[in-house]
C-alpha positions as CSV (number, residue, x, y, z in Angstrom):
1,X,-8.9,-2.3,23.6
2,X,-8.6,-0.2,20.3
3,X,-9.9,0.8,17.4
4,X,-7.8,2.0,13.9
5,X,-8.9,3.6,11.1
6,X,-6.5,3.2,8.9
7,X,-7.7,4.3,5.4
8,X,-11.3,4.1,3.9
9,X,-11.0,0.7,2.7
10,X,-9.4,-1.0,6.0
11,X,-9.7,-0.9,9.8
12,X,-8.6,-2.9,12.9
13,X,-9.7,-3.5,16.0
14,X,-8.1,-4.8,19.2
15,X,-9.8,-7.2,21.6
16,X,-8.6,-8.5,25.3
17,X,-9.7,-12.1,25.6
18,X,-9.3,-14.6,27.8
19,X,-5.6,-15.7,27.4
20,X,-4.3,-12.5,25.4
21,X,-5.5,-10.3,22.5
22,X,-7.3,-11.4,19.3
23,X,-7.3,-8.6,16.1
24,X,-10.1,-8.4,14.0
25,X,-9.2,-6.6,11.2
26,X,-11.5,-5.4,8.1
27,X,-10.9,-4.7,4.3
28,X,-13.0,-3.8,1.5
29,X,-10.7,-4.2,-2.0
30,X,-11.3,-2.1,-5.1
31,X,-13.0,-4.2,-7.4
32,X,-11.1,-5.9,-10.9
33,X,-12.5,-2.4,-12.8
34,X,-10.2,0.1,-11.3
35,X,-6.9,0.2,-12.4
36,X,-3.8,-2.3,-11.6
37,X,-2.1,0.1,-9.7
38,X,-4.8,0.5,-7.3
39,X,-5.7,-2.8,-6.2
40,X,-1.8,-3.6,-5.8
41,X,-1.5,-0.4,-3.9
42,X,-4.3,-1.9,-1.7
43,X,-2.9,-5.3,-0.9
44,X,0.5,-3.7,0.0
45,X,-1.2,-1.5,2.4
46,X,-3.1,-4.0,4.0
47,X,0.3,-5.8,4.8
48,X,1.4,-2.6,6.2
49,X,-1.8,-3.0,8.4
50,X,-0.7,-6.4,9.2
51,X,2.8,-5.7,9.9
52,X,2.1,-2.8,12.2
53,X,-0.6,-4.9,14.5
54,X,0.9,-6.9,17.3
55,X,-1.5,-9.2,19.5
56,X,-0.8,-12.1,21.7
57,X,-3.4,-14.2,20.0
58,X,-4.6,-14.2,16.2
59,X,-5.5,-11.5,14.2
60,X,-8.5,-12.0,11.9
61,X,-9.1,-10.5,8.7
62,X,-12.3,-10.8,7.4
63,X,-14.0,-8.5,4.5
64,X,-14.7,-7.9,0.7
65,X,-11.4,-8.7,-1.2
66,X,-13.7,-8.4,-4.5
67,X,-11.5,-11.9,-5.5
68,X,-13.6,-14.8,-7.4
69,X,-11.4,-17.8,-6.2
70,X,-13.7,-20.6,-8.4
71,X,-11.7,-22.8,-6.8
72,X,-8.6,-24.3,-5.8
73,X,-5.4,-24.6,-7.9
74,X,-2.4,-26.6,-7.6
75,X,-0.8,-26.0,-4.7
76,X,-3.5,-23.8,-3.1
77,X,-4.4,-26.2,-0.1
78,X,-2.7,-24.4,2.6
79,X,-4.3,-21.7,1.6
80,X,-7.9,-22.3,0.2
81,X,-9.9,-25.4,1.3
82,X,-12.0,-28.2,-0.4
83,X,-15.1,-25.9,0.0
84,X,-14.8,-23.1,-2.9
85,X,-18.5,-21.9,-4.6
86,X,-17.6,-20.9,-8.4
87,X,-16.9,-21.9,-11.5
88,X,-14.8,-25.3,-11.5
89,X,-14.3,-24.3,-15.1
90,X,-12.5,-21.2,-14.5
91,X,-9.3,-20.1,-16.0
92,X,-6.3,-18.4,-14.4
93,X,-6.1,-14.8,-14.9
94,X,-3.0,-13.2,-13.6
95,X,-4.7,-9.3,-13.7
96,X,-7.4,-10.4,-11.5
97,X,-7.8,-9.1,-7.6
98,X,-7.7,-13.6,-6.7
99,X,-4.0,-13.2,-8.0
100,X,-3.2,-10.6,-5.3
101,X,-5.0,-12.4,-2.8
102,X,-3.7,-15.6,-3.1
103,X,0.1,-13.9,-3.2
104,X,-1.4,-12.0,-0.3
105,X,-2.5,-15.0,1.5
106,X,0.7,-16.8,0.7
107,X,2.8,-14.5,1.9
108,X,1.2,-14.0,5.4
109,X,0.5,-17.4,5.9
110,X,-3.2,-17.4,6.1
111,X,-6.1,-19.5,5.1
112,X,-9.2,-18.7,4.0
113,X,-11.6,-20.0,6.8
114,X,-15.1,-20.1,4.7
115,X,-13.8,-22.7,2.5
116,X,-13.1,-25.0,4.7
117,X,-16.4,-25.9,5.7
118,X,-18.9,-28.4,3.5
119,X,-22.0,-25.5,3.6
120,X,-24.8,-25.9,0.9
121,X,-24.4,-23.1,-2.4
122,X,-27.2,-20.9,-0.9
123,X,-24.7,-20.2,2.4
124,X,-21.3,-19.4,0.9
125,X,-22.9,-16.9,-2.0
126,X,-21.7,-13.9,-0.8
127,X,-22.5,-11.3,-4.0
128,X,-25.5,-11.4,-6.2
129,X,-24.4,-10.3,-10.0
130,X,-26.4,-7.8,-11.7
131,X,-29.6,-9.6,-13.0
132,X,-29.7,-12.1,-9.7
133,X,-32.8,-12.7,-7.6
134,X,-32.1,-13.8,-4.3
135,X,-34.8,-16.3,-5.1
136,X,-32.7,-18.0,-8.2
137,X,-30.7,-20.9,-7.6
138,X,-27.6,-20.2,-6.8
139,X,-25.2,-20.9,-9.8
140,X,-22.0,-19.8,-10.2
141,X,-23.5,-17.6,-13.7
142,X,-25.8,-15.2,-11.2
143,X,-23.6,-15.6,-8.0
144,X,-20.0,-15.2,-6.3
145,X,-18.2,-15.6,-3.3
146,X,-15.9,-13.0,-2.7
147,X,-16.3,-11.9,1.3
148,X,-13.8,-14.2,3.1
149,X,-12.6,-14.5,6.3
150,X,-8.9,-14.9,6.5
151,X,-7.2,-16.7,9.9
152,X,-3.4,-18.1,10.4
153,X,-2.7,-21.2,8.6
154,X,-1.5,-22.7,12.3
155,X,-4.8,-21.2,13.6
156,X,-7.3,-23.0,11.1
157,X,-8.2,-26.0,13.1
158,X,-9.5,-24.0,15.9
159,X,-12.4,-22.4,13.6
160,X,-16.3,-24.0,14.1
């Protein structure tokens, strides 16, 4: 039904489906290099994006948020499954791109939909780190996921 552009790092598209309107939506985040300002520029935006999309159905948001979620914290469930590839070990780090996602997530009510499902290592890798071989095994040292897909917390239960 329609397609929006709405910077270089985010775009939206509206589709009529049986029962209403789905919104697939796409984002590609600065990565944890560029400066503060910029990635929380970019997470503001994209609940601009939000905001200004109606539908009669779900809107989907799916993309590169450039966040290494490692796994879940306390009082992450409604937001992050059981399913997270990363570093169990990981700390917290309050200048990192997951910090805006998860307040991102939080605040729009949204889950992240690849981590609720029990996939082997080799399937939720998303982003090989400089040195990786696709053939290596897929540790958390050589490998990340940061490519989610992001659906309504109410919605979740519908996803296969």
């Amino acid at each position: 039904m329609g397609f929006c552009q709405y910077s270089s790092r985010m775009a939206s598209l509206k589709v009529r489906v049986q029962g209403g309107k789905i919104v697939i939506c796409s984002a590609y985040a600065p990565h944890n290099g560029k400066p503060f300002e910029q990635r929380q520029t970019f997470f503001h935006d994209l609940s601009r994006l939000l905001e200004s999309t109606s539908c009669h159905g779900p809107v989907l948001l799916m993309g590169d948020f450039n966040a290494r979620l490692h796994r879940r914290f306390a009082r992450e469930d409604a937001i992050i499954g059981p399913y997270v590839f990363g570093n169990a070990a990981a700390q917290y780090n309050p200048s990192c791109n997951r910090t805006f996602f998860i307040e991102f997530c939080a605040a729009r009510k949204l889950c992240v939909g690849n981590t609720l499902f029990d996939e082997p290592a080799d399937r939720q890798v998303t982003c090989y780190n400089v040195g990786a071989q696709p053939s290596n095994e897929p540790l958390p040292t050589k490998f990340d996921q940061i490519d989610f897909v992001l659906v309504p917390q109410t919605w979740a239960h519908n996803l296969q």
